[in-house]
C-alpha positions as CSV (number, residue, x, y, z in Angstrom):
1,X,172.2,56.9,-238.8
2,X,170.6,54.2,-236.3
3,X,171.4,50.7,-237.8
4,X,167.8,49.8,-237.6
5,X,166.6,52.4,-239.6
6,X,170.0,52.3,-242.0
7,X,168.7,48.8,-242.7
8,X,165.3,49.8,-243.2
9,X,166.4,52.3,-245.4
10,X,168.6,49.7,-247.6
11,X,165.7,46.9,-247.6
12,X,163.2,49.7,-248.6
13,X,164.9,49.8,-252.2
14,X,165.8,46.9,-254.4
15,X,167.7,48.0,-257.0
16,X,169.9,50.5,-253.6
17,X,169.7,46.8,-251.8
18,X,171.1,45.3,-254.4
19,X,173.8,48.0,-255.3
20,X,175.1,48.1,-251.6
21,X,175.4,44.3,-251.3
22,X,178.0,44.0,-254.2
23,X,179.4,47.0,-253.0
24,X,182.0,44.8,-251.7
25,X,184.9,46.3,-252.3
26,X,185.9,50.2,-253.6
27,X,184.4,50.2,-257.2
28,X,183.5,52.9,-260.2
29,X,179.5,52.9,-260.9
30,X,180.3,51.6,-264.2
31,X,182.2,48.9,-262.8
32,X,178.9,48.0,-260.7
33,X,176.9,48.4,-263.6
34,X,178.7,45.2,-265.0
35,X,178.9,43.6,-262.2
36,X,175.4,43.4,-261.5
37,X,173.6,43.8,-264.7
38,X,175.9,42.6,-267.2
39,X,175.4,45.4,-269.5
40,X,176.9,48.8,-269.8
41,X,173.2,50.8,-270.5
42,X,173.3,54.3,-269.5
43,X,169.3,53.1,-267.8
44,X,171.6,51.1,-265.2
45,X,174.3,53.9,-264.6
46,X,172.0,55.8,-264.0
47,X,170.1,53.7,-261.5
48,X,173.6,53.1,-260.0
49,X,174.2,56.3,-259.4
50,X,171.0,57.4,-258.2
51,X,171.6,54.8,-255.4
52,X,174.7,55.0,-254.7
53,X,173.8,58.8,-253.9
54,X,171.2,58.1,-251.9
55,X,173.7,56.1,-249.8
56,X,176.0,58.4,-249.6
57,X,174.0,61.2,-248.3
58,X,172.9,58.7,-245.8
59,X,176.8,58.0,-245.2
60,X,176.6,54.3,-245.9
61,X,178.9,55.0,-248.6
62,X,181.7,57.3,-249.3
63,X,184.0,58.3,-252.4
64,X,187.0,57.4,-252.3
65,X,188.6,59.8,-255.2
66,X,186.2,62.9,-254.7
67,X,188.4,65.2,-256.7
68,X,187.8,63.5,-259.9
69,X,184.8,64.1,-261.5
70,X,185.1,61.0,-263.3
71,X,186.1,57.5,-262.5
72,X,184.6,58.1,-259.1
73,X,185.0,54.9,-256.5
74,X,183.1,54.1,-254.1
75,X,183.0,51.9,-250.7
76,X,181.4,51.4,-247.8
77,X,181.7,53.0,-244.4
78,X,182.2,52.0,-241.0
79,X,179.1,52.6,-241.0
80,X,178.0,50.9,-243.6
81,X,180.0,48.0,-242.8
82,X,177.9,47.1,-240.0
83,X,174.4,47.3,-242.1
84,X,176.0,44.7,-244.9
85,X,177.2,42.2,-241.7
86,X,173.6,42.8,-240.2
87,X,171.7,42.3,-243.7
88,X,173.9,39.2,-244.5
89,X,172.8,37.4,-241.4
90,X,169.0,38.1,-241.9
């Protein structure tokens, strides 16, 4: 994916802009879901991992563990590497 439009894509979606930014390290969804909403509701796992798919299927993200069905991490790509840099300097 371009980086323009890998950007474009990130910024188009605030809750996926906001999961991908603290995406800073490999994480579970859960452990994002704490991270960023400071609550464990199944409404924000599910958000999480409705982004987190979406980024992954534009390979921005990638599992680390895909065996496991559960307890599933998660971390950037080269790829995606390059859009956070970009997005931090904007």
């Amino acid at each position: 994916m371009e980086l323009l439009k890998a950007i474009g894509f990130i910024k188009r979606g605030k809750n996926r802009k906001e999961i991908f930014m603290n995406l800073d390290k490999p994480m579970m969804p859960s452990e994002l879901v704490m991270k960023i909403y400071k609550s464990n509701s199944n409404t924000y796992f599910n958000l999480v991992s409705r982004a987190l798919s979406e980024l992954k299927e534009k390979k921005l993200v990638e599992v680390v563990n895909p065996e496991d069905r559960t307890g599933r991490i998660y971390k950037r790509t080269k790829e995606g590497e390059k859009v956070s840099k970009e997005l931090v300097k904007k």
